[in-house]
N, C-alpha and C positions, 0 to 999 in steps of 0.2 A: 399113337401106335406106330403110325409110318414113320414118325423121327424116330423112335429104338429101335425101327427094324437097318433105317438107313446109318444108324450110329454105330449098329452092328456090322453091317454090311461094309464099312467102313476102317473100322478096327480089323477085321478080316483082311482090309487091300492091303493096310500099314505090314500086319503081320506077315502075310503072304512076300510084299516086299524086302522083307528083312530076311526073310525065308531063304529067297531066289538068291541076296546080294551072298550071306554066308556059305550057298550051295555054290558060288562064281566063285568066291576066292578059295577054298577049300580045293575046287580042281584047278584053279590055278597053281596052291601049294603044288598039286598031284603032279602037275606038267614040272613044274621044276626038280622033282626028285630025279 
């Protein structure tokens, strides 16, 4: 049960990560217009 929740809890960091990096470059585009 703890290994699915922490495999869960895990794929959430990955996701979250990917999240943040496409939300920096996005206003980065923003700053260059």
């Amino acid at each position: 049960m703890l290994i699915v929740i922490s495999k869960q809890l895990n794929l959430a960091a990955v996701f979250i990560d990917l999240l943040e990096k496409e939300i920096n470059r996005r206003n980065l585009i923003i700053k260059d217009l």
